[in-house]
C-alpha positions in Angstrom: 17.7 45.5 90.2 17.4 41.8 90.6 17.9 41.8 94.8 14.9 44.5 94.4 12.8 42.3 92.1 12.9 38.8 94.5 12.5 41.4 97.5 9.3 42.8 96.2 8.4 39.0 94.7 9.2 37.0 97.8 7.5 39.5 100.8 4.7 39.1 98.9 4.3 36.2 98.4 5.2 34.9 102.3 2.2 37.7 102.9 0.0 35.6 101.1 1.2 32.1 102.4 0.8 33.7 106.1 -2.3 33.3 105.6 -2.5 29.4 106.4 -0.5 30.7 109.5 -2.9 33.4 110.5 -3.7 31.4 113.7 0.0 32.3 114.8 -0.7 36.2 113.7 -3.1 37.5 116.0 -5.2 40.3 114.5 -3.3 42.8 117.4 0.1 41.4 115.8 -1.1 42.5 112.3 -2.8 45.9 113.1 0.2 46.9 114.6 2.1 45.7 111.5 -0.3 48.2 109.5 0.4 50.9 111.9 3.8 50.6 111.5 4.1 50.4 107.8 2.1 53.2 107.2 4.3 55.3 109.7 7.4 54.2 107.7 6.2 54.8 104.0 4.5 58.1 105.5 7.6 59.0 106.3 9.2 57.9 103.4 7.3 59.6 101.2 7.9 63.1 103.0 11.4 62.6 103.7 12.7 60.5 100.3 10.1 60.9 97.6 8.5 64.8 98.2 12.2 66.1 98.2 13.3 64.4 95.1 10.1 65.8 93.3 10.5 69.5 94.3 14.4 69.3 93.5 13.4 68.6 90.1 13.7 70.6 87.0 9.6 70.2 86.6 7.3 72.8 87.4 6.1 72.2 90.7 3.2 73.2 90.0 3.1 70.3 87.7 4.4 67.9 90.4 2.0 69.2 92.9 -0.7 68.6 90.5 0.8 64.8 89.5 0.4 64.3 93.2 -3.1 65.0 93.9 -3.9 63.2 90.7 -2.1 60.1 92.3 -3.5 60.9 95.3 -7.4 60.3 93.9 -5.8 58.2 91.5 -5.5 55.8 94.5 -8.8 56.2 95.9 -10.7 55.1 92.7 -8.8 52.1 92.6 -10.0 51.6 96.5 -13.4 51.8 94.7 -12.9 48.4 93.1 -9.9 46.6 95.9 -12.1 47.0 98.9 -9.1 48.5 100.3 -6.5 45.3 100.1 -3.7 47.6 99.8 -3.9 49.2 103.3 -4.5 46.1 105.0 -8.1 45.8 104.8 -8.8 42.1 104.8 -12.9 42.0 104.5 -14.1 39.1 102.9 -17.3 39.0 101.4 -20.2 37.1 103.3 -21.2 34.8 100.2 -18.6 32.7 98.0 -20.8 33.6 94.5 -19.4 36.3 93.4 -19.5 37.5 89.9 -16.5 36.7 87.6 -16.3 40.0 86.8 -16.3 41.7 90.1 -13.2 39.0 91.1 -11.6 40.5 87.7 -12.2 44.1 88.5 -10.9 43.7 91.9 -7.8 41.7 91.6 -7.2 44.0 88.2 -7.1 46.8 90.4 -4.8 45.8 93.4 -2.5 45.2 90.1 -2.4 48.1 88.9 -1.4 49.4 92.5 1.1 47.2 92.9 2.6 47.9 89.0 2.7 51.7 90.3 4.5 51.0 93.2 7.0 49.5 91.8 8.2 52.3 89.4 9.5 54.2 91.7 12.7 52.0 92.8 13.9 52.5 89.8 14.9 56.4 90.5 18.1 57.3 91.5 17.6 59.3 94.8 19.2 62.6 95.4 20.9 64.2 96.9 22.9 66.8 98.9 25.9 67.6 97.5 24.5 65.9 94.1 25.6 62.5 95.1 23.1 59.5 94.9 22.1 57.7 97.6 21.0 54.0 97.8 17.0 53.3 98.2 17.4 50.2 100.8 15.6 52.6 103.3 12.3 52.9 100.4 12.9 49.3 100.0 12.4 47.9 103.4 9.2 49.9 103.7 7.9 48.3 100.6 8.7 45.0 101.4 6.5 45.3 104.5 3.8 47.0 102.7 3.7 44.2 100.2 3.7 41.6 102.6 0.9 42.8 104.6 -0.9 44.0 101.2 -0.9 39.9 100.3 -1.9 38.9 103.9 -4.8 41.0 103.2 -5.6 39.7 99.5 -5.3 36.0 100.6 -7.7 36.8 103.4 -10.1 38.3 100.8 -10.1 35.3 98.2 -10.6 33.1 100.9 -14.2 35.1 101.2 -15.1 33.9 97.7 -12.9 31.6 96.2 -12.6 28.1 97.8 -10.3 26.6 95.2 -6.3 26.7 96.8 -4.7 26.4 93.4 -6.7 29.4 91.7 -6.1 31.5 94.9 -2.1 30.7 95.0 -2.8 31.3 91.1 -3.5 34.9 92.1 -1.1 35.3 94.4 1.8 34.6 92.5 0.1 37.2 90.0 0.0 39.5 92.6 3.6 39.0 94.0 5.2 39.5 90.5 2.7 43.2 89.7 5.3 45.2 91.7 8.7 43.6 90.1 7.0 43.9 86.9 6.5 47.4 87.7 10.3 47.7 88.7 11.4 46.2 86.0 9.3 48.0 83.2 10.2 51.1 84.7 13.9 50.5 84.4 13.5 49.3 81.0 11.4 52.0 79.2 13.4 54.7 81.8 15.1 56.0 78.4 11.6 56.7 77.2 10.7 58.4 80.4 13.4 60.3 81.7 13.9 63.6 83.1 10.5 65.3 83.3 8.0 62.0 82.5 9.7 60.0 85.3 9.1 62.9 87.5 5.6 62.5 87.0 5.1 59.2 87.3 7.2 59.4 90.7 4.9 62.0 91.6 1.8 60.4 91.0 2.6 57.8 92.6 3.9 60.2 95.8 0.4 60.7 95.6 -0.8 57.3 95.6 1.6 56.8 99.0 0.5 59.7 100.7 -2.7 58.4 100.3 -2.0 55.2 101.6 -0.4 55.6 104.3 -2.9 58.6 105.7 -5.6 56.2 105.2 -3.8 53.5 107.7 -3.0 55.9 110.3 -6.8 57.4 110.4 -8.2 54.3 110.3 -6.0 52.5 112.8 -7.9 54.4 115.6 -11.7 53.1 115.0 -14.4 56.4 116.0 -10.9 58.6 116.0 -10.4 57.4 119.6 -7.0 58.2 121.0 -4.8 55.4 121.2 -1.7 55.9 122.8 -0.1 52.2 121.7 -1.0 52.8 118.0 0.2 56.8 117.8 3.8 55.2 119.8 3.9 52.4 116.7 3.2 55.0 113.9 5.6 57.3 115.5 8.4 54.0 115.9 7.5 53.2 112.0 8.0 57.0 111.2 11.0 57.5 113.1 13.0 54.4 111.7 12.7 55.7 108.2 13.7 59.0 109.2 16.9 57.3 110.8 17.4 55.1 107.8 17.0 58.1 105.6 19.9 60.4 107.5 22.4 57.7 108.0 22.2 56.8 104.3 22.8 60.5 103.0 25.4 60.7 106.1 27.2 57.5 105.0 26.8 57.8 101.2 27.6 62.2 101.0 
């Protein structure tokens, strides 16, 4: 658990230190960035997450309905993070902003980044009953978290022009997800069995949400784009690779 914890603590944090470098990121470099991530953890969650759930010994009517609560779960917290955690970097035009608003906002990218952290704490299934190791999940959160902090840095900037209060919330924001991690694994004797199932599944939900909300939105006006469908599909197809050589190697 503790390579997982400085994973999640230190792509996060580069993310948001990126942001004094964003002059050697080009906006192209970090769209297709997006693109990619949300191709992986798409993938991810169909291929790694989905199949755990529905393997389960919960109703999956239950899980399905865990799922679409995570799912709308996810979009009321967009409701209060302007949409930080799939890249959305716009910064308000004025610097005073309300105390509370800054509160409610960076409150709710928390609580998104707590969630996703729970769910490295599962033991992945399967075939053949075996576990298999979650470096694939991993990888595609570490991305996501980096490019979730580029986008939170770029935010503050809007409306916060002190440096130390904004690195403040950054290292706040770097440690939500290894909190999550870490809470998980310690109340996981509290949760087991069918609770953990439905907190994996709602945030499954939370994911799928995510991630569909990067690909549509990658293609302003729902233009084709053949270089951004080639980069989801590249995103996509790693984790599917990562996936079958893990269960190959480890089953």
């Amino acid at each position: 658990m503790i390579v997982e914890f400085f994973a999640l603590f230190l792509s996060a944090l580069l993310g948001g230190i990126a942001v004094a470098l964003r002059g050697a990121l080009t906006a192209r470099v970090l769209q297709l960035l997006l693109v990619f991530s949300g191709g992986y953890l798409l993938a991810n969650t169909l291929l790694h997450l989905m199949p755990e759930l529905f393997v389960s010994n919960v109703n999956p009517l239950y899980i399905g309905g865990c799922i679409m609560i995570g799912f709308f779960l996810q979009r009321f917290i967009e409701t209060f993070s302007r949409g930080v955690e799939h890249g959305h970097a716009m910064a308000p035009a004025s610097h005073h902003v309300k105390h509370h608003k800054i509160f409610s906002f960076l409150s709710s990218i928390a609580l998104h980044a707590l969630l996703d952290g729970t769910i490295l704490t599962h033991g992945h299934l399967h075939a053949h009953g075996h576990l298999h190791a979650k470096e694939g999940l991993l990888l595609g959160m570490m991305l996501h978290k980096f490019l979730e902090a580029f986008a939170l840095m770029s935010v503050l900037r809007g409306f916060i022009t002190s440096r130390r209060r904004s690195l403040l919330y950054l290292v706040v924001f770097s440690l939500a997800s290894p909190m999550g991690l870490w809470l998980s694994n310690y109340a996981n004797h509290y949760i087991a069995g069918c609770g953990g199932m439905i907190l994996l599944a709602i945030v499954t939900g939370n994911f799928l949400y995510i991630s569909a909300t990067i690909l549509f939105e990658a293609t302003p006006g729902h233009h084709s784009n053949q270089v951004m469908l080639w980069t989801s599909l590249l995103g996509a197809s790693l984790a599917a690779l990562v996936e079958f050589l893990l269960v190959f190697f480890l089953n």
